[in-house]
Every structure is written in C-alpha cells, then in structure tokens.
C-alpha positions as CSV (number, residue, x, y, z in Angstrom):
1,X,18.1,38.4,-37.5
2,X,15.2,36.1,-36.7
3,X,12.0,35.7,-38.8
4,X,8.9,34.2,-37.4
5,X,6.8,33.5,-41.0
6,X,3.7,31.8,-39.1
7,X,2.7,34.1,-36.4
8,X,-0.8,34.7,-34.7
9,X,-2.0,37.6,-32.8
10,X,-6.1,38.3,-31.4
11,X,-8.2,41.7,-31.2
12,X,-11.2,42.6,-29.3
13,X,-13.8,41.2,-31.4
14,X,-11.4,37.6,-30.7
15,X,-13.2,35.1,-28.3
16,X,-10.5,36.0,-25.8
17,X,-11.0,38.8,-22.9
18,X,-7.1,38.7,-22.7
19,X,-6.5,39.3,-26.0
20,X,-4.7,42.3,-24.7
21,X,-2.0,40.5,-22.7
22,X,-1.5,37.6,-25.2
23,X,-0.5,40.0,-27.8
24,X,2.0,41.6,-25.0
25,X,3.4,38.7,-23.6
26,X,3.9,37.5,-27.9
27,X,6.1,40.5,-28.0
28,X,8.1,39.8,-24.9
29,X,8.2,36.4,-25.3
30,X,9.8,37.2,-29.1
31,X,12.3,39.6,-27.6
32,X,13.5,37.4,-25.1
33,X,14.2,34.7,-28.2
34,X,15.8,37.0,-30.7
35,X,12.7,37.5,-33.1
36,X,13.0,40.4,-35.1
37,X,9.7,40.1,-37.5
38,X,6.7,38.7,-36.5
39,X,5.0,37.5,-39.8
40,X,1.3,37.8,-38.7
41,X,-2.1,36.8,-39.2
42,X,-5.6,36.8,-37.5
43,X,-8.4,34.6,-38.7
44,X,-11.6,36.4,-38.4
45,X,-13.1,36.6,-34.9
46,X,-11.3,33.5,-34.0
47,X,-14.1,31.3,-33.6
48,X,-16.8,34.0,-31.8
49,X,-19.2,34.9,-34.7
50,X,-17.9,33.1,-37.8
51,X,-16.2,30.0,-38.0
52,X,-12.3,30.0,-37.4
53,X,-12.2,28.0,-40.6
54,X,-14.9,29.6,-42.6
55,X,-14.6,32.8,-41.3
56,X,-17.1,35.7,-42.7
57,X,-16.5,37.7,-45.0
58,X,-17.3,40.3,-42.6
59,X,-14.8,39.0,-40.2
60,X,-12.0,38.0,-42.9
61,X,-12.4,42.4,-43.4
62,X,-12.0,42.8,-39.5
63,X,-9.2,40.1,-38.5
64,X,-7.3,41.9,-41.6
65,X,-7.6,45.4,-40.3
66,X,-7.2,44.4,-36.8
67,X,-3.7,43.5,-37.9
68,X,-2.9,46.3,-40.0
69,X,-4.1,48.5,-36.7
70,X,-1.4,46.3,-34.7
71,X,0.9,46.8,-36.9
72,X,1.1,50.2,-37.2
73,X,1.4,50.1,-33.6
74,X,4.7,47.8,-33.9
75,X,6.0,49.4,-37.5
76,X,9.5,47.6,-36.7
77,X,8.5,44.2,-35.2
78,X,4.9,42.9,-37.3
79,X,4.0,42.5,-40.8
80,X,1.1,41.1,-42.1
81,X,-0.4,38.4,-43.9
82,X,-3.9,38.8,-45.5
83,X,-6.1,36.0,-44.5
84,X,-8.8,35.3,-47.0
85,X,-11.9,32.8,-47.5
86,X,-11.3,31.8,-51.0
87,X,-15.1,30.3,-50.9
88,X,-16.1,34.3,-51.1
89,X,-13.6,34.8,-54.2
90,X,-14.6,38.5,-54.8
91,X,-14.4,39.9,-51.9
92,X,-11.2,37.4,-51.3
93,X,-9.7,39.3,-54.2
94,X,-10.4,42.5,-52.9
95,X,-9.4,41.6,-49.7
96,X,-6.0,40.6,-51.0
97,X,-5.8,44.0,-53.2
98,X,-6.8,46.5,-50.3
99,X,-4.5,44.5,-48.2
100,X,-1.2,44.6,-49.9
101,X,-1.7,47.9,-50.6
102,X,-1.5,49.2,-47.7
103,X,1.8,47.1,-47.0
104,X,0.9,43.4,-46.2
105,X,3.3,40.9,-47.8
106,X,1.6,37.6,-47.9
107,X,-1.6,35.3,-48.0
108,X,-2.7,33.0,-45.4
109,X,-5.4,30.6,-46.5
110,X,-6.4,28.5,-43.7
111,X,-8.6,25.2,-44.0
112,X,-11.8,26.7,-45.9
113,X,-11.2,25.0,-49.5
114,X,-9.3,21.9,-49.8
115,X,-6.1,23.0,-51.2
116,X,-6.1,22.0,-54.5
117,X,-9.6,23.1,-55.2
118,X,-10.0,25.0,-58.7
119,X,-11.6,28.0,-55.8
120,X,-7.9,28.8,-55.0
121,X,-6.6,29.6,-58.4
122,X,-8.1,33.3,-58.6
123,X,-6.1,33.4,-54.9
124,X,-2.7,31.7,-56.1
125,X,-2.9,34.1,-59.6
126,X,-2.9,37.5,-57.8
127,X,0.2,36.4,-55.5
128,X,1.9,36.1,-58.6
129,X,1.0,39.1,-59.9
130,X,2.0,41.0,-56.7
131,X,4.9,39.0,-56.0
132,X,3.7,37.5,-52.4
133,X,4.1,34.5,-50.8
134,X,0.8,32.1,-50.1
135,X,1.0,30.0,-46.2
136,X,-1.4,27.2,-46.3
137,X,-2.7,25.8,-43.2
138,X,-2.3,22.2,-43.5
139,X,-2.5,18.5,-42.0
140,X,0.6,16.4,-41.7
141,X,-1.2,13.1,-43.8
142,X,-5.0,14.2,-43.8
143,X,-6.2,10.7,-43.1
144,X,-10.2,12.2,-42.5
145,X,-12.2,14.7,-42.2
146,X,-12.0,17.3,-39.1
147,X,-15.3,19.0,-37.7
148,X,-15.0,22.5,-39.2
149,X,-12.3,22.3,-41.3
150,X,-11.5,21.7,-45.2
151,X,-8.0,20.3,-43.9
152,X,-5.5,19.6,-46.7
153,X,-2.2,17.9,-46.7
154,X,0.8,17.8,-48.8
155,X,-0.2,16.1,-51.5
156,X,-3.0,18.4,-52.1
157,X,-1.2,21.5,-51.7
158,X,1.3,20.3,-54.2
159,X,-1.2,19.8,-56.9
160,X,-2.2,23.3,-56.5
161,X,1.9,24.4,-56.1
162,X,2.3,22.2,-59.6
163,X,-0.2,24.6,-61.6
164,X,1.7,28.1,-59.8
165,X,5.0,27.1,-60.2
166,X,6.0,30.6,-60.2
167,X,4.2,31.4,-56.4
168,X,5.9,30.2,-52.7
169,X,3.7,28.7,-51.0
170,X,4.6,28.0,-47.4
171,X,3.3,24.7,-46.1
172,X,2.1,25.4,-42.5
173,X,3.4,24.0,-39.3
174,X,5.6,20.7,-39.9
175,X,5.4,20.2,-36.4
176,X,1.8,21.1,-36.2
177,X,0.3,17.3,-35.5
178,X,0.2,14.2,-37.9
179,X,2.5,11.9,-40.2
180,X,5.4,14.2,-41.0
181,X,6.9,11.5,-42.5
182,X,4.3,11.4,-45.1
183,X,4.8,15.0,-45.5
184,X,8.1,15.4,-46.7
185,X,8.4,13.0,-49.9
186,X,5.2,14.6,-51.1
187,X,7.2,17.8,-51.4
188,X,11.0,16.7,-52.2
189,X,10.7,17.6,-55.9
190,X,8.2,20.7,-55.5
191,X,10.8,23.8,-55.2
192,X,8.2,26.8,-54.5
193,X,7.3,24.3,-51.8
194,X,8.6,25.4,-48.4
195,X,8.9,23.6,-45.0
196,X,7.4,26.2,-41.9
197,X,8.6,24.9,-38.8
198,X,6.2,25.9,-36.6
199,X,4.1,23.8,-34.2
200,X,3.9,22.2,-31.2
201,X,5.7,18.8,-32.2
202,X,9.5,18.5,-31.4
203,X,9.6,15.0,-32.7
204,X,13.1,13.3,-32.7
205,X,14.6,13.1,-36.3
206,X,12.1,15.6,-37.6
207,X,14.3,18.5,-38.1
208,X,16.9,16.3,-39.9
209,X,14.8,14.2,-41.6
210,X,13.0,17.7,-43.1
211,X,16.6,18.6,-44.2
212,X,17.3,15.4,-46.0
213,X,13.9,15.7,-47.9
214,X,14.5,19.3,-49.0
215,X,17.5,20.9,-48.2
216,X,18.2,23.9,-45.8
217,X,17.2,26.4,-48.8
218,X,13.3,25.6,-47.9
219,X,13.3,25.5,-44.4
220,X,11.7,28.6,-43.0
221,X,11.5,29.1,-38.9
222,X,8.3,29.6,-37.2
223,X,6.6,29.4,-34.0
224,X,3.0,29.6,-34.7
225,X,0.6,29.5,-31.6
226,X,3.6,27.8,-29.2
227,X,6.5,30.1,-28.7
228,X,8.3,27.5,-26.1
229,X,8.4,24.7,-28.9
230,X,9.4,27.3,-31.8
231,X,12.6,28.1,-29.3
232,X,13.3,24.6,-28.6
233,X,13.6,24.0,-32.1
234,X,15.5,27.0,-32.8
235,X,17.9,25.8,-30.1
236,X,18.2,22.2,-31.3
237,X,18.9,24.1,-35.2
238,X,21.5,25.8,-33.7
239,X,23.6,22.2,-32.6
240,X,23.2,20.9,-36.1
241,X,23.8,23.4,-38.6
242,X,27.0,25.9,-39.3
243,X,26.4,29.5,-39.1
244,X,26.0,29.9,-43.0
245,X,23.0,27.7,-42.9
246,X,21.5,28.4,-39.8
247,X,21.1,32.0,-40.9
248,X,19.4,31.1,-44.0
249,X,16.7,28.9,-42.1
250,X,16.5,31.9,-39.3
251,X,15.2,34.9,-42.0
252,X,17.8,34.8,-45.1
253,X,15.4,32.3,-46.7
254,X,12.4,33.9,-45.7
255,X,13.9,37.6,-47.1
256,X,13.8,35.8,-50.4
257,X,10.9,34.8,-50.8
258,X,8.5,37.7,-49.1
259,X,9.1,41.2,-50.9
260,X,12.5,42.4,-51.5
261,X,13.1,45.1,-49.1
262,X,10.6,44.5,-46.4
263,X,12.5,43.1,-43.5
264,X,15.1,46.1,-42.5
C-alpha cells in the first residue's frame, strides 16, 4: 500500500491544453511506483481566470467538481481534497459541506490567508466536526513576501494547530523550497502537526533529520507536482527504515488520520 497525501491533477478550464495527458501520464507514472491513493486537489483554474492563490469563488466551486468528476472516473485510485478560499468564509463553508458530502476526505488551504489568521478558524472548526484532515500550503522559513501569495510557514501554522488541537493538519511539502531546518523545531512538540514529504528538494540529511524532529509516527509520503523526486525519496526511505516503519510513513499513518475506512 502507498498513499500519496499531496497530489495535483488539472481540468479543462486549467491553463494547460494538455491537461488531458498530465492527468494520464500522473496515473501511469503512480502505477509504475506502487501508488495506490492519489490524495488530490485542484486549485481553481490554475492561474487562467482567478489567481492560483486567491482563486474565485467561482473557480474554488469548479476546481472542486472537476475533481469529484475525475474521481468518479478513478473510484479506486483518487480521493479528494476540498480546496477552499478561506477569504470567502461562506461560501468556503459550503464549499467544505457540499464537498465531503459527496465523499471528499480533507481540506487544502493553499496560500490565501496567512495561516494563523482568525479567517481560518470557521475552516479548522468544521474539520473537526467532520473528522477531516486540513493540508496547508506552506514555506520552509517564510523570510518575505511572495507576488501572489499569503505564504506561511511553520511557525504560523502552528499557532493556528495550537488553538485546533483536536484537527491534523498536514504541513505541505518539506521538500518544497526553503530552510527546512527552520521547519522542523517549530513543529517538534505540535502532535496534530504532520511532516508531507513532498517536493522537489532531496536535500542530504533531510529525511533523517525530519525523523529526529518528530518521529516516524508524523511522516506522511507525498509527491506533490514532481513524481521523480517523490520516488527518489521513497527509494532512499526504503534504505533507512525497517519494514514496520516504512509502512507506516507509506499510508498506515495516513489511514489514521483521513476517515476511517476510506482507503480499501
């Protein structure tokens, strides 16, 4: 079994003509790893008539059923995250109700609100009422401001983990650019905190230093946008851990903290 928590896929209203084969070669790529779950989101129109970051709520509605459409197409390989602007809180609520509803099992808030912004309480309540996860886009050590983004890091994302103690959140993409390093002390003592694996970075002591901060219990394996870095990482988790712990950072992990019952 092999869980990807931090997957992407595009639709037709995307920015990309080939959003078609992308989402094809995704799925072969995935099969030729070993992933069994692709845990999915899309964020808006990507970029084409809203903001990636501050997508519409127009597009936040589209991107969402986009996903749903895929899959329904893919029943026994996707599952969905709802991806919400939190700046739009009713119709983010609604968004989030609608969505798990019809079978989503988490929340992906990408960079529109700073993460410990009051404007994500309302969001971080009604996963704990329905029992969902929450994956946070973030920056490794936010040291500015980025064109187009209310970037966070994880010292803001654990203030807002602090007041929903009861919520996983999932902190995006440890590998994903910036000071790791800076990262991982700001989460050490912050148990619904856990470490996604995805991104492009394969630094050098990054997977062992993430297991020293927090233990294998809160690593969670994902590829994110780069499928050839979430393998080489996968491979390289493989040579350090036993096969009791590498299962639990490959889904076992991840099946406890998404829905009971969800991943077959």
């Amino acid at each position: 079994m092999l869980i990807d928590v931090h997957a992407h896929f595009y639709h037709p209203a995307s920015a990309r003509p080939d959003w078609a084969e992308r989402n094809a070669s995704r799925l072969a790529a995935g099969d030729r790893i070993g992933i069994r779950w692709h845990v999915a989101s899309i964020l808006g129109s990507w970029g084409r008539t809203s903001p990636t970051y501050f997508p519409s709520p127009a597009d936040v509605t589209a991107g969402n059923d986009a996903l749903r459409q895929l899959a329904a197409q893919h029943p026994d390989r996707i599952k969905g995250y709802v991806c919400v602007n939190p700046n739009f809180t009713a119709h983010a609520e609604a968004e989030i109700d609608r969505g798990l509803a019809a079978g989503m099992i988490g929340i992906k808030l990408a960079a529109s609100r700073r993460a410990d912004d009051p404007l994500l309480d309302p969001i971080a309540e009604l996963a704990r009422r329905h029992g969902v996860p929450i994956l946070h886009h973030i920056w490794q050590h936010r040291r500015r401001d980025w064109p187009g983004q209310e970037a966070s890091d994880a010292v803001e994302l654990g203030r807002l983990a602090r007041r929903h103690r009861e919520v996983p959140f999932l902190l995006a993409h440890l590998g994903g650019g910036g000071d790791w390093l800076h990262t991982l002390p700001a989460i050490r003592d912050l148990p619904n905190v856990f470490v996604d694996l995805s991104g492009s970075g394969v630094d050098a002591g990054m997977l062992e230093a993430a297991l020293a901060a927090v233990g294998v219990d809160r690593l969670l394996w994902g590829a994110d946008l780069t499928l050839c870095t979430g393998w080489g990482k996968l491979r390289y988790l493989e040579r350090i851990l036993g096969e009791p712990d590498l299962d639990r950072v490959r889904w076992r992990n991840a099946a406890g903290i998404f829905p009971r019952g969800v991943f077959e």
